[in-house]
NUDOMI-812513 format. One record per atom (N, C-alpha, C): residue in one letter; x, y negated, z negated. Coordinates in pm, whole numbers, plus 32768, in hexadecimal, padded with zeros to 4 digits. Layout:
! residues N
aXYZ;...
! end
This chain:
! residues 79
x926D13267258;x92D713767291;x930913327312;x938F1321733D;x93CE12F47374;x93B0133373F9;x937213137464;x937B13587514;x940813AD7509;x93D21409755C;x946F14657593;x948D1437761B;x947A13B57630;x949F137876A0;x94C312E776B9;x953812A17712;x953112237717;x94CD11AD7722;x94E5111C76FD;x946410E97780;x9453110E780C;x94D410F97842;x94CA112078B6;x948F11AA78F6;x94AF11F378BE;x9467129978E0;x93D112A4787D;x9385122D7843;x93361234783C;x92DB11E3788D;x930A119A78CE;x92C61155794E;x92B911A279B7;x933C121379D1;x930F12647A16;x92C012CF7A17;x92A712DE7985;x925F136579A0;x91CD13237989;x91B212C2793E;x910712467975;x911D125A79E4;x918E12207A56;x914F121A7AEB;x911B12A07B12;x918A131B7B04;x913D13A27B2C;x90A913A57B02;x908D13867A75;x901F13A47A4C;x8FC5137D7ABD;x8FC812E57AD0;x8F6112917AFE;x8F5512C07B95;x8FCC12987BE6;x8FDB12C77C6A;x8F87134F7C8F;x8F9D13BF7C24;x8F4E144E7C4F;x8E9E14237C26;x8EB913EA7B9F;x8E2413C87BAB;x8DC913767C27;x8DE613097C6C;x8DB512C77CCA;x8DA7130D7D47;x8E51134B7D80;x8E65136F7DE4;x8E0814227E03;x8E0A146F7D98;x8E1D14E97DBC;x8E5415387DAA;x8EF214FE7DA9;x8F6F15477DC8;x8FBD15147D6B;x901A152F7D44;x90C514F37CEC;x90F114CE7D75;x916714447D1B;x918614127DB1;x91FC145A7DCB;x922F14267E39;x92CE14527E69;x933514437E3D;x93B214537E28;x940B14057DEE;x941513687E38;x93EB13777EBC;x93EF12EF7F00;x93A312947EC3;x933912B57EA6;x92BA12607E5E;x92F212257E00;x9343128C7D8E;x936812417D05;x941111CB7D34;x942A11F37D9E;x94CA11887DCB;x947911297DE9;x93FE11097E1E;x93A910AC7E55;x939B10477DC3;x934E10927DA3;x931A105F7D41;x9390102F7CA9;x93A410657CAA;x943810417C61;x94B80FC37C9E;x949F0FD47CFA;x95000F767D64;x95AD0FB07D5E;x95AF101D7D61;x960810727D3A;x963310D97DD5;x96CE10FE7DB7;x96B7112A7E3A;x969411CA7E3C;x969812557E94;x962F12AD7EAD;x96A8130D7E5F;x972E130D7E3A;x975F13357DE4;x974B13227D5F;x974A12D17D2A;x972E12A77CAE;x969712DB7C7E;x964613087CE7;x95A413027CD2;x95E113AA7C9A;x962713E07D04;x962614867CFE;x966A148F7C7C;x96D414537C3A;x971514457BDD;x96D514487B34;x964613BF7B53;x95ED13EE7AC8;x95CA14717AE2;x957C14597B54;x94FF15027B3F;x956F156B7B00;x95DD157C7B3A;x962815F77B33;x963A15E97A7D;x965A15597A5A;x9670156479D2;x95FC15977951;x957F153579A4;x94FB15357957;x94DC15F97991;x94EC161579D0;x94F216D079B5;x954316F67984;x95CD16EC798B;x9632170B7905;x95E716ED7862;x95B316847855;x9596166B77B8;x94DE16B177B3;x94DC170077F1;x943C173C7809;x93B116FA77F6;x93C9163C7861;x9357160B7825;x9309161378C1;x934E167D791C;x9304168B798D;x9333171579CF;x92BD173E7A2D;x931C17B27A4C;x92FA17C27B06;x935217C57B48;x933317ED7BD9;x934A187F7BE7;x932318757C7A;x934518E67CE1;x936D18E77D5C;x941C192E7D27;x947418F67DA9;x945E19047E1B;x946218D97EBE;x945418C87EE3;x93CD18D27F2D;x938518767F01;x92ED185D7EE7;x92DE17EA7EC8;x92BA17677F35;x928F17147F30;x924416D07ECF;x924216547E8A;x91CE16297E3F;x919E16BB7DC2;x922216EB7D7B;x91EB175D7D40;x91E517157CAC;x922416977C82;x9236165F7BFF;x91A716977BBD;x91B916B87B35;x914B16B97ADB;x918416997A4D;x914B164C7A3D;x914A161679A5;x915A167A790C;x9199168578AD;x916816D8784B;x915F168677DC;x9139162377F1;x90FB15CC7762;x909215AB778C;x902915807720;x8F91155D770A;x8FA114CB773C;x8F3C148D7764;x8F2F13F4778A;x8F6A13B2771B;x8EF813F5769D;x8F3D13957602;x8FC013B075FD;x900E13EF763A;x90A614167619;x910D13937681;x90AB134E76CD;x90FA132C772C;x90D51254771C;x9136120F772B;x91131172770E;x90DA11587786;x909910D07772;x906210A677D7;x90CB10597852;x9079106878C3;x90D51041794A;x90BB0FAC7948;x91640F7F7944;x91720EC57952;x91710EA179CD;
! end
């Protein structure tokens, strides 16, 4: 079965994965413009999308609220 998601929004949602796993926390949207090399619009732009297509879900205005709603096996590995 085909991902319900791009490559690209599947790198991002590996980084969420990984980032909350190591850190503690889900990162910021800053974290993922970092890491992406992207600028801090474009970061707000996936998340907002990757919660539009329900493969994550926050809580607005609430810091670091990203949470994932796919399984690890649901998600590719981070390049």
């Amino acid at each position: 079965m085909k991902p319900a998601y791009t490559p690209k929004q599947g790198q991002v949602l590996a980084f969420i994965h990984y980032y909350t796993k190591l850190n503690g926390c889900p990162p910021a949207e800053n974290d993922l413009a970092s890491y992406l090399k992207i600028t801090h619009p474009s970061a707000h732009q996936m998340v907002v999308t990757l919660e539009r297509r329900g493969l994550i879900e926050r809580v607005p205005g609430h810091a670091r609220s990203i949470r994932l709603l796919l399984s690890r096996e649901d998600l590719p590995d981070l390049e």
